[in-house]
Structure formats: C-alpha cells, structure tokens
C-alpha positions as CSV (number, residue, x, y, z in Angstrom):
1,X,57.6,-9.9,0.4
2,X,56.2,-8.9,3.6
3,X,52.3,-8.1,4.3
4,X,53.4,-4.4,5.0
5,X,55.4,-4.3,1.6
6,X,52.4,-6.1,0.1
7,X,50.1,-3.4,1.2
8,X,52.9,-0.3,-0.1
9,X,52.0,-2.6,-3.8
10,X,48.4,-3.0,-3.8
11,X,45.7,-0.3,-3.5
12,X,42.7,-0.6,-1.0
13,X,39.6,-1.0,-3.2
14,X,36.3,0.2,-2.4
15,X,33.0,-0.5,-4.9
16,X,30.5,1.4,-3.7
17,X,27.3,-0.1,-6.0
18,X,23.7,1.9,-5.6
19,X,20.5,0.2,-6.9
20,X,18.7,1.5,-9.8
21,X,20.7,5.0,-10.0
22,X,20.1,6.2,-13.0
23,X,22.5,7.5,-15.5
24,X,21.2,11.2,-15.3
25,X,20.8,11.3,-11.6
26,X,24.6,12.7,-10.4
27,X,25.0,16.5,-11.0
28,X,28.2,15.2,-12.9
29,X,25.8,13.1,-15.2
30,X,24.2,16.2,-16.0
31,X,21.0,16.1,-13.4
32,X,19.3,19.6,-12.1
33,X,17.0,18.1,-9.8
34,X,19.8,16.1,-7.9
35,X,22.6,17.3,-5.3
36,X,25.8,15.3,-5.3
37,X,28.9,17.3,-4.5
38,X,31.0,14.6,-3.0
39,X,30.1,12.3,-6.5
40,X,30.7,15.5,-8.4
41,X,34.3,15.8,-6.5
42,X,35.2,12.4,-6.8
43,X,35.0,12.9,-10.6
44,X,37.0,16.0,-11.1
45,X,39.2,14.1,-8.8
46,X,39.1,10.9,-11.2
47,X,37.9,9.5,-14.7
48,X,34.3,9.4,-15.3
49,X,33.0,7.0,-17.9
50,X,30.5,7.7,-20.8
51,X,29.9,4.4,-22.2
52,X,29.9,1.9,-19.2
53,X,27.2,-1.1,-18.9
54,X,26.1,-3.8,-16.8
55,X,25.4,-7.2,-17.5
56,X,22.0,-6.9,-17.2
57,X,19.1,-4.4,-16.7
58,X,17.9,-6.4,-13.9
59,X,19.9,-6.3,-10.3
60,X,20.6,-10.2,-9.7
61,X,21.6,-11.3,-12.8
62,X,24.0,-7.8,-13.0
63,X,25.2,-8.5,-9.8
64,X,26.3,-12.2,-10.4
65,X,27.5,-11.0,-13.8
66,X,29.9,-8.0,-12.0
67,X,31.4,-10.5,-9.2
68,X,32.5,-13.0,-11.6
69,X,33.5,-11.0,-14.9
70,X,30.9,-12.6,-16.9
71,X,27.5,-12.8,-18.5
72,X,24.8,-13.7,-16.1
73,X,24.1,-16.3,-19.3
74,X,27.6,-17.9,-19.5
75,X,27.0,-18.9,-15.7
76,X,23.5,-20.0,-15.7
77,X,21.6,-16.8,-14.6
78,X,19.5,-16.7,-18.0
79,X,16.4,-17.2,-16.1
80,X,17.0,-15.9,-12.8
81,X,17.2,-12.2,-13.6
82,X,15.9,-11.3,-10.4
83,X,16.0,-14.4,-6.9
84,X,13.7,-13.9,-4.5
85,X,13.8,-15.0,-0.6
86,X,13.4,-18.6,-0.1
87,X,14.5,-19.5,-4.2
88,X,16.6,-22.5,-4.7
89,X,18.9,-20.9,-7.0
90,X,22.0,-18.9,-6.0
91,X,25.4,-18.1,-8.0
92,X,27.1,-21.1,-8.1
93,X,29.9,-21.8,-5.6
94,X,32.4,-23.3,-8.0
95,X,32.6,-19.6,-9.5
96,X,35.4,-17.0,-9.2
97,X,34.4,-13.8,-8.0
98,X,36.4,-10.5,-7.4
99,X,36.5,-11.2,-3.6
100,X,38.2,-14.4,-3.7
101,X,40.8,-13.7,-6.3
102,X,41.4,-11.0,-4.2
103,X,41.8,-13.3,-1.2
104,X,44.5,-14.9,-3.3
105,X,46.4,-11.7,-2.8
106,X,46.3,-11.0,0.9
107,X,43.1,-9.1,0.8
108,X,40.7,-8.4,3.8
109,X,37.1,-8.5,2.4
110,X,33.6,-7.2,3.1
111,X,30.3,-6.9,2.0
112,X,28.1,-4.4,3.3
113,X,24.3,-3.9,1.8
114,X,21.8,-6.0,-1.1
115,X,23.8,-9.5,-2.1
116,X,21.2,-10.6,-3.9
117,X,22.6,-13.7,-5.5
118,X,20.8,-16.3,-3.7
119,X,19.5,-16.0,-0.3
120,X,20.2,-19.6,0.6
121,X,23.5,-20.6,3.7
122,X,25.5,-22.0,0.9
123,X,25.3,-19.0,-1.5
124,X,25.9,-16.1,0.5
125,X,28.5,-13.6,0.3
126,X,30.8,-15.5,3.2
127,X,31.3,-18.5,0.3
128,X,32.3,-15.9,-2.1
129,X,35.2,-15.1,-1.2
130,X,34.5,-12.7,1.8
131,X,35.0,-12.7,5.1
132,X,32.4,-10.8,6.6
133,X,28.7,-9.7,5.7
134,X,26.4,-7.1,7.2
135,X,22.8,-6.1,4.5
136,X,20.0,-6.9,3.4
137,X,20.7,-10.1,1.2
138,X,18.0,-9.1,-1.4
139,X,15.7,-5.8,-2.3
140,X,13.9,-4.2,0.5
141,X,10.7,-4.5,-0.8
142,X,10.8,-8.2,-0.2
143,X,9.6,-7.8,2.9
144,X,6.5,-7.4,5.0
145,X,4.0,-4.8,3.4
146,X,1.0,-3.5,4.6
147,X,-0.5,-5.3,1.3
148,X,2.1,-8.0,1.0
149,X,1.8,-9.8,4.3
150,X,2.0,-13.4,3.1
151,X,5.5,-12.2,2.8
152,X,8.5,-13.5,5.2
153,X,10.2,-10.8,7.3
154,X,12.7,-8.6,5.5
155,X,16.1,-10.0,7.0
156,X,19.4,-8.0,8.1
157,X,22.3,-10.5,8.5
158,X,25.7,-10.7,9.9
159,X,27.5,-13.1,8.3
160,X,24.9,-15.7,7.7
161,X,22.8,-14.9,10.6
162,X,19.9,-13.0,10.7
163,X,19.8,-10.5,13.5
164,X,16.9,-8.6,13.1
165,X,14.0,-8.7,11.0
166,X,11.6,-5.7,9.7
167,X,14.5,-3.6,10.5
168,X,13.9,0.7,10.0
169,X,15.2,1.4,6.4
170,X,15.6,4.9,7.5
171,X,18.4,4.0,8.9
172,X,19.5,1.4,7.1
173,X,22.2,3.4,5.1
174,X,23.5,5.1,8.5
175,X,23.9,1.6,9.2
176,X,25.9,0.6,6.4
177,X,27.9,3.8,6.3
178,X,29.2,3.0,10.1
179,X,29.9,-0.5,9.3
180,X,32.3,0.8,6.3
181,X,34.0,2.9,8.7
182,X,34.2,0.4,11.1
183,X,35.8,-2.1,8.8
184,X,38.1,0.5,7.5
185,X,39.2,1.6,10.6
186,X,41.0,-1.9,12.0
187,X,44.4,-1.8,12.4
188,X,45.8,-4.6,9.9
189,X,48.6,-6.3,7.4
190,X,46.5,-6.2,4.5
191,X,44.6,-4.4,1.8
192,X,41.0,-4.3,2.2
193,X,38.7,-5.0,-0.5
194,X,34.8,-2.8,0.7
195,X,32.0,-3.6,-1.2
196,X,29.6,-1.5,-0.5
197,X,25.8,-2.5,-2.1
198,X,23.3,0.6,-1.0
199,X,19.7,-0.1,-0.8
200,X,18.9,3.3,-2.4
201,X,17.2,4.4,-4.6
202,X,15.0,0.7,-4.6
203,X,11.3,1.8,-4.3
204,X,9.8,1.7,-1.4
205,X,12.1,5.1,-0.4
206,X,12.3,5.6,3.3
207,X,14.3,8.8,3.8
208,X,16.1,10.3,7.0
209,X,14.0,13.7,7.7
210,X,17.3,15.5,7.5
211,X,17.8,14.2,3.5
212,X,13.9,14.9,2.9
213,X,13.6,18.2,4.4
214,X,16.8,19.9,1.9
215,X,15.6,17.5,-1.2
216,X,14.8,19.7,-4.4
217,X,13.1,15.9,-5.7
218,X,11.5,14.4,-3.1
219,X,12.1,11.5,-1.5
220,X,14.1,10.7,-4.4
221,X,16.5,13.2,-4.7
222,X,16.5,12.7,-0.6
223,X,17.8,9.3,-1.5
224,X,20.5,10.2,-3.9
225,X,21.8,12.9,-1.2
226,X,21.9,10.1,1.1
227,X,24.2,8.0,-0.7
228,X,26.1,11.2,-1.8
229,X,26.7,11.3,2.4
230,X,27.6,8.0,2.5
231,X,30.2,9.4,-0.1
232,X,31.4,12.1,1.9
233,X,31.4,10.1,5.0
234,X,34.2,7.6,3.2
235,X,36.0,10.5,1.7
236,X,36.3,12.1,5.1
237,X,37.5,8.6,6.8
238,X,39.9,8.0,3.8
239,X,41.4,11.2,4.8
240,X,41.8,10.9,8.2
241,X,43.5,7.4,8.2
242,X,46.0,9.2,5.5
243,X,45.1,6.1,2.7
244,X,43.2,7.9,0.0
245,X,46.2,8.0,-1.8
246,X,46.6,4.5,-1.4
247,X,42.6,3.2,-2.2
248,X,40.6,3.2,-5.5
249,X,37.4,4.0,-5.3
250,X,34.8,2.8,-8.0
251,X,31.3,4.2,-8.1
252,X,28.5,2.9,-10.2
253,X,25.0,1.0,-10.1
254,X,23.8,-1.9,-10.5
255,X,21.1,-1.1,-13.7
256,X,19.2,2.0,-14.7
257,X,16.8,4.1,-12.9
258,X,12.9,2.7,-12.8
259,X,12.1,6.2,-14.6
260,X,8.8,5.8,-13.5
261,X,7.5,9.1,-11.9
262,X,9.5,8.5,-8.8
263,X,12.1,11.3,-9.8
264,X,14.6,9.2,-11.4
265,X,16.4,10.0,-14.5
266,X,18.2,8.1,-17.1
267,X,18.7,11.1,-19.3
268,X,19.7,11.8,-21.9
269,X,19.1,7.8,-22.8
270,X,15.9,6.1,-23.8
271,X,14.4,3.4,-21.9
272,X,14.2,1.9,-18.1
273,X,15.4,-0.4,-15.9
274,X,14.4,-4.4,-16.9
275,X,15.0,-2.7,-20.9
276,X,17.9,-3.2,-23.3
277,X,17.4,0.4,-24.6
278,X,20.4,2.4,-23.9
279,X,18.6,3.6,-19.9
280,X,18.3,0.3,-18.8
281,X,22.0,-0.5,-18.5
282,X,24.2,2.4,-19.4
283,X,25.4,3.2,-15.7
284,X,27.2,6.0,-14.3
285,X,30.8,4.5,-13.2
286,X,32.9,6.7,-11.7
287,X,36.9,5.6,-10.7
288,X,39.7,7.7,-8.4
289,X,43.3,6.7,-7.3
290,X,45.0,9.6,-6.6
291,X,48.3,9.6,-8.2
292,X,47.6,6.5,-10.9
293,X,44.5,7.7,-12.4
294,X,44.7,11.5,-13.9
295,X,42.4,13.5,-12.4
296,X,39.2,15.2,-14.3
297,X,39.3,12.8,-17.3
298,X,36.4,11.3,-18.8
299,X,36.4,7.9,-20.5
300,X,34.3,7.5,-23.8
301,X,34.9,3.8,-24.9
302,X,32.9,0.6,-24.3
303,X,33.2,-0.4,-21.1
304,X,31.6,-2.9,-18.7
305,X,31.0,-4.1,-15.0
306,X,32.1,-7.5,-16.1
307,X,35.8,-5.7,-17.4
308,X,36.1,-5.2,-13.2
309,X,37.3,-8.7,-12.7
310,X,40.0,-8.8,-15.0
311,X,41.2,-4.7,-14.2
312,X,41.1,-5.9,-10.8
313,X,43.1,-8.9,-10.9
314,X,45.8,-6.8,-13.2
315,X,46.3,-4.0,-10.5
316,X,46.7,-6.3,-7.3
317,X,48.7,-9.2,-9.2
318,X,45.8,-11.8,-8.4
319,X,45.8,-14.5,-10.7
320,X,43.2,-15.0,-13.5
321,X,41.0,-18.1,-13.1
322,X,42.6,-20.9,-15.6
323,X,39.3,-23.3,-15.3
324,X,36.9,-21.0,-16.8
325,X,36.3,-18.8,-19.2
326,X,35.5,-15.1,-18.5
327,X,34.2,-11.8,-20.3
328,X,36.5,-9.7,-18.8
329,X,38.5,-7.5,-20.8
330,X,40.9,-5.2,-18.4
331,X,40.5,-1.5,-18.0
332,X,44.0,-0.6,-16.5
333,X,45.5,0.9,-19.6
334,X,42.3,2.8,-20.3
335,X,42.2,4.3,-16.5
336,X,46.2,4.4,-16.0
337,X,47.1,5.4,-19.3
338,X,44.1,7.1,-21.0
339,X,44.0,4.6,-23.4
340,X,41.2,3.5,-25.4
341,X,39.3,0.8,-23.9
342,X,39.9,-2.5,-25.4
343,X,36.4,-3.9,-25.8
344,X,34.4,-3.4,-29.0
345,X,31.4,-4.7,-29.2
346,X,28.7,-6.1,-25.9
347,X,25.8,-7.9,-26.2
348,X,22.2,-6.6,-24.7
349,X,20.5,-9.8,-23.1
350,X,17.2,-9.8,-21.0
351,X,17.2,-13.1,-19.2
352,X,17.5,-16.0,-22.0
353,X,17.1,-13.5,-25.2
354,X,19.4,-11.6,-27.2
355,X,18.1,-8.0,-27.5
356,X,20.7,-6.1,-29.0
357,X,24.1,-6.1,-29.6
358,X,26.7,-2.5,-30.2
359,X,29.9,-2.5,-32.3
360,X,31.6,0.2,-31.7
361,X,29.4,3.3,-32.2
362,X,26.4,0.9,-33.5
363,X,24.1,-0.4,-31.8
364,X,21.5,-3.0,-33.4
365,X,18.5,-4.3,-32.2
366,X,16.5,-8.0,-32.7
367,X,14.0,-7.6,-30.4
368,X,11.6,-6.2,-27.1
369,X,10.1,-8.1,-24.5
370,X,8.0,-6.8,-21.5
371,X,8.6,-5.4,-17.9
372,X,9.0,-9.2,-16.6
373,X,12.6,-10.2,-15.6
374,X,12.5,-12.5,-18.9
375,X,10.0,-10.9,-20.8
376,X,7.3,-13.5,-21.8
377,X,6.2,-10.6,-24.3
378,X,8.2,-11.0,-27.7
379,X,8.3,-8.0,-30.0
380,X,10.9,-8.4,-33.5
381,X,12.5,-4.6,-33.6
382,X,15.1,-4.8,-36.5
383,X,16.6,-0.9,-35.4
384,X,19.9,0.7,-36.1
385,X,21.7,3.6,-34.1
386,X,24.6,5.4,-34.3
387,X,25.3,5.9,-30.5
388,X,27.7,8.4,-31.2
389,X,25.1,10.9,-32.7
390,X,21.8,9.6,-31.6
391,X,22.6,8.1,-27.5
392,X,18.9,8.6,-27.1
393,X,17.8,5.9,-30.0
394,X,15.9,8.0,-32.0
395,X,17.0,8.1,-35.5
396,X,16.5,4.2,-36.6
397,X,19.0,4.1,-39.9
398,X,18.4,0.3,-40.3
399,X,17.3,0.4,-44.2
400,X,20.5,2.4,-45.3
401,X,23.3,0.9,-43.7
402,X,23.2,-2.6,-44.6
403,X,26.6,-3.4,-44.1
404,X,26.8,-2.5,-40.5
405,X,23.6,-4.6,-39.8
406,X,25.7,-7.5,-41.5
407,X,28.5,-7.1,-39.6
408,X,26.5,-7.2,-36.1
409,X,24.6,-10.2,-37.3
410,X,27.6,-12.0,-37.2
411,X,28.8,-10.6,-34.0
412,X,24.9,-11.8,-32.6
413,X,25.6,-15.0,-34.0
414,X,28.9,-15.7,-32.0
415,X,26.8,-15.0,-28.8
416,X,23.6,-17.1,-29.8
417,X,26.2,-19.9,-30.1
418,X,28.2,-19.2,-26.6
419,X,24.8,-18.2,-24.5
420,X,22.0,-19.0,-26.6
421,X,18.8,-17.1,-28.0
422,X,15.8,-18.6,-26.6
423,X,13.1,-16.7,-29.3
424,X,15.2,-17.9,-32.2
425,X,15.0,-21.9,-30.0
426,X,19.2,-21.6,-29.8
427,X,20.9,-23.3,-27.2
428,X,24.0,-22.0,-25.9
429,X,27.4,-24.1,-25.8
430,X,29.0,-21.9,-23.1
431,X,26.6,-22.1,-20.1
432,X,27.5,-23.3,-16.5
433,X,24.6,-24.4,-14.1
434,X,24.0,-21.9,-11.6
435,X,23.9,-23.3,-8.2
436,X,20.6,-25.1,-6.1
437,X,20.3,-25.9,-3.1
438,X,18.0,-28.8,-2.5
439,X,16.0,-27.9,0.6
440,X,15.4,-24.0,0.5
441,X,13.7,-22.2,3.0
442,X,13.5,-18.5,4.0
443,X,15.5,-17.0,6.2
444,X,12.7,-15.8,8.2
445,X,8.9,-16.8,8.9
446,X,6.4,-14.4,10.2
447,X,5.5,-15.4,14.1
448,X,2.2,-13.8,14.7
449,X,3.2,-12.6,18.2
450,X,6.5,-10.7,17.0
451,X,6.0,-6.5,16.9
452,X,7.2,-6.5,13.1
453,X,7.4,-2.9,11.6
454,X,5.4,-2.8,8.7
455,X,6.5,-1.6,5.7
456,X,3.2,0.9,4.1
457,X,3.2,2.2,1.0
458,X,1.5,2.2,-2.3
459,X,2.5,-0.4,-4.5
460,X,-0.8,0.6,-6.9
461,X,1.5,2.0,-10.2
462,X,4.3,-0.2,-9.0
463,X,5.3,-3.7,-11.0
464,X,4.9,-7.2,-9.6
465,X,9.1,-7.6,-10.0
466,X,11.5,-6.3,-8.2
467,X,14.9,-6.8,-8.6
C-alpha cells in the first residue's frame, strides 16, 4: 500500500488539550459567562461526552497518563503529580505513547504548547515519538515573577532548543495557532498527528486586548475565547486545504478548572482542580470526523483520556504495545457506532493514594487530602453517590446501600494491589520506574545583564503548586 493510499485509510488526528478548562466553561457545557461558538459548532458537528476523566486532577501526571494509555501510578508518576524546571524525573523513555505508535503507521507528528513531562534533553517530546516541538515545556508560571525571581527564565523551545526566554504570553497562543497552521499546511505522504497543548487558562492570564475588550468574564472568559480562536482558526485551515473530512479532531483538558475566583467553572460538579471530587477530573471532551462519527450526539458512558491510546491505535491500524500493560479500553465502537462505552468502573488517585473509585453510576469515596500535588493532609471520607442523580456529590447514601459499597471495595482492592495505596502502607505490584536523568539542570539560568520581561502579578490568594 502506497503512502497516498495510506493516507485515503487513516484520518489526520488533531488533540487540541487546554489547561485547567473546566467542565462548565464551554457554552456547550452549559456556561453563561463564556463565548465558544466554534467549540459549540464542533459539537453539534460531533459527539460530546458527559462522563469523560483524566488520569489525574493534576496536569503532569494527566498528561503522562493520556500519552501512554495508562495511570500515572502504573508508570511511576505516583509522586510526581506536577515536575518542575530543572527536576530529575521525566516520563520514562522505554514507554509507548500515542505519537510513536503513531509513527509506526506513517504518521507526521507534532507537539505544539505545555509538555510538561520532564523538562530534562532525554525526556522531551522529540524522544516520544514526535518529530518536532515548539512550547513552553512546563506551566507558565514557572518563570520569572516579579516575586519569584530566584526562578530560571521561562523557556520556549524548538525541538530541544531553547530560543527565547521570558517570551510575551500574550502572544504565546498566536504563536501556537500559526505553528499549527504551518505544520498543517506542508505538502506530504502522510497523515499528521497535531498535538496541540494551550497554555490557557493556567493562572497568571495574559490576554490579547482584542479577547479582553469583548470578554463578558474577564480575563478569564478572554482566555477561553482565545482558545475558542484557536478553534476557529483550525476549522477555517481544515477547510481550505479540503481535509476536514479526512481529520478527527478531539478537544478536551488536561484537569478541572482551579474554581478559585478567577472565573472558572466546573459546574454543575463539586470540587477543583488537584481534587478527586467529580470537578477536579471530569473534563469536557469533545470528538468530530465528519462522516464516521454522527453528528450532534452526546456520549454518557465512562470514559477516559487514557481510552485514547487504544481508540487511537484501532482507527489507524497501529499496533498495541505487546511489552506492557495498558489501561486503555478503546472508544471506537462508542464514537463510530453509538455504542456504550466499554469501561465500567475508574479509579480516583491523587498522587500515591486511592481517593475514590465509580462503578458504573456509583461512585465511592476512602479518603481527602489537601491542595498539595500528593496531599500530605489525610482525611478518611467513607461517601456514596449515585452520579446518575446526584453529579454534584451531595446526597452521601453510604449507610443504606451496603452492597454497592462492598462491591467497590473489592474493585478498590484490585487497584491497591496493581498501584498501591500509600495511607493504607500498600505497595503496588504493577508500577514501572519513571525515568531520571542523573545530572539535571534547567534549561535556562538567569544572566543578570539579559532585558528579561517580567512576569507581575499577584500570586497573594494563589497556591504554592502549580501544575
């Protein structure tokens, strides 16, 4: 089979992935404060999903856990939730992610935006799996602030070089946008594979003047119409070139919204980012192939970012790693076919605990711990919910159904085996080493004679962790 016939077989994928977009904060998600039509369009044209999670409520460790279609514990990201520059760790080498069983198909890949799974040469994007890079390779607040100055310069990279530092996030996502088009636009053989990682809506928010002016939330809302442009801007490039047809198009974030007075919205869940409550990783996801997927459907069963891998492989023919084990369950029959999804029950970890687990419409909780990426602060919550009726956690029927509770026990105690439970002292069986590099350094160091652009904001109501 030709490249050309190859292409004719296998759709162009782009995942666009925001950062702490909350589930209530597209239009088609239910937000009032919020303008998204070019979201909004790509779900009537598409199949919106109800029920889908990430990995974790935390952006590294959800990251990691989306590229390789499994937990961030099974492959050693327990306790690094959230890498920071300069940090030894990184996601492992010796791991299958999307973008290099994708290469094993003929795919051109790119990333474009926040990596953030390890800042270090040997674990960035270009040694997993794709061919080029152009972000930020963690959050941009881990840069120079005007009350954060010990900090290294905030790095933009090509590939693995770093070609400018402090750069102007107002135009970072103008940045990224032309980069996607650029990358779309080449004349070639093969099927491209776009990630797309936006900065928005990580605090601090630097808005284009343009996006704050028309905002009905602040700079928030100026942030979500910014990555609703970005949306358009695809759309409109995807049109021209005559491929929509031929590229799917998946839409989603990487945990919930921060909820903290910003203008973010995780409604009508409870909870935050860096929480196992239903707002801290219930995600909007939102999928389109004209033609394979029936347009204006909504999906309502368990889904998660991890099932990617797998639905992935199954539409372009790549092969499934045989070496490892995964997590991924495919969605193809459930976004082809209107199927139910196949998954039934996903475990709620922060960092090295077990939180929660849901089985079908239940949900059942162990335990709370605090803002921190692994929570140092223990709290025993024995609650029951029927998601079903109550997906904002309010009704706890733990005392009257305790059958269900005995059925997700023994769900909770497969995991604790396969990943662990560090309050309860178990040790997984089913955990690979993430990967360290033995001499890190940051990718930048502050040079007192360099004309840096300062980051200034307040950071006063703000947390210690990013992520």
């Amino acid at each position: 089979m030709s490249h050309m016939e190859d292409k004719t077989t296998k759709p162009n994928i782009i995942l666009i992935n925001c950062d702490d977009l909350g589930y209530g904060d597209l239009a088609c998600y239910g937000s009032e404060r919020n303008d998204t039509p070019h979201l909004d369009q790509l779900a009537t044209e598409g199949v919106r999903f109800t029920d889908f999670y990430m990995a974790s409520p935390v952006c590294s460790a959800s990251r990691a856990a989306m590229l390789t279609g499994c937990y961030s514990q099974r492959i050693g990201f327990a306790d690094y939730q959230v890498l920071f520059p300069g940090q030894a760790q990184g996601l492992n080498t010796k791991e299958s992610t999307i973008a290099k069983q994708l290469k094993r198909v003929g795919y051109d890949t790119k990333i474009i935006g926040k990596w953030h799974c390890g800042d270090q040469p040997e674990f960035l994007p270009t040694n997993h799996g794709f061919d080029e890079y152009f972000g930020i390779p963690f959050s941009n607040d881990m840069g120079r602030q005007a009350n954060a100055l010990e900090r290294p310069p905030l790095p933009l990279l090509r590939n693995d070089e770093v070609i400018q530092e402090q750069p102007d996030q107002r135009g970072i996502t103008e940045r990224y946008v032309d980069e996607s088009l650029q990358f779309m636009r080449r004349d070639r053989k093969n099927p491209f594979f776009l990630y797309l990682a936006h900065m928005y809506v990580h605090v601090p928010l630097f808005i284009p003047k343009p996006f704050l002016d028309t905002s009905r939330n602040g700079a928030y809302g100026g942030a979500v119409a910014c990555i609703d442009w970005a949306m358009g801007m695809i759309e409109a490039e995807l049109s021209r070139l005559g491929i929509k047809d031929d590229t799917l198009v998946i839409f989603t974030s990487d945990n919930g919204s921060r909820a903290r007075g910003e203008g973010g919205s995780n409604a009508p869940l409870r909870g935050t980012k860096a929480q196992t409550w239903e707002g801290g990783q219930r995600v909007p996801c939102i999928m389109r192939w004209p033609g394979r997927i029936a347009a204006g459907t909504t999906c309502e069963g368990i889904a998660s970012a991890t099932d990617l891998f797998a639905t992935l492989a199954e539409l372009t023919g790549a092969p499934l790693p045989a070496d490892r084990t995964l997590d991924s369950i495919s969605l193809s029959e459930a976004i082809l076919e209107g199927r139910p999804t196949k998954r039934s029950v996903f475990a709620y970890y922060k960092g090295p605990n077990l939180e929660a687990v849901r089985k079908d419409d239940w949900k059942l909780h162990f335990c709370k711990t605090g803002w921190s990426p692994v929570g140092d602060e223990k709290e025993v919550s024995l609650e029951l919910y029927n998601l079903r009726d109550d997906v904002g956690e309010t009704n706890n029927v733990y005392d009257t159904h305790p059958e269900i509770v005995a059925e997700i026990e023994a769900e909770a105690e497969g995991f604790r085996r396969a990943f662990g439970d560090r309050r309860r002292g178990c040790v997984g069986t089913e955990i690979r080493e993430a990967g360290v590099c033995d001499d890190p350094k940051p990718l930048t160091e502050y040079d007192e004679g360099h004309p840096y652009m300062i980051a200034y904001y307040d950071l006063a109501d703000m947390p210690t962790m990013s992520g």
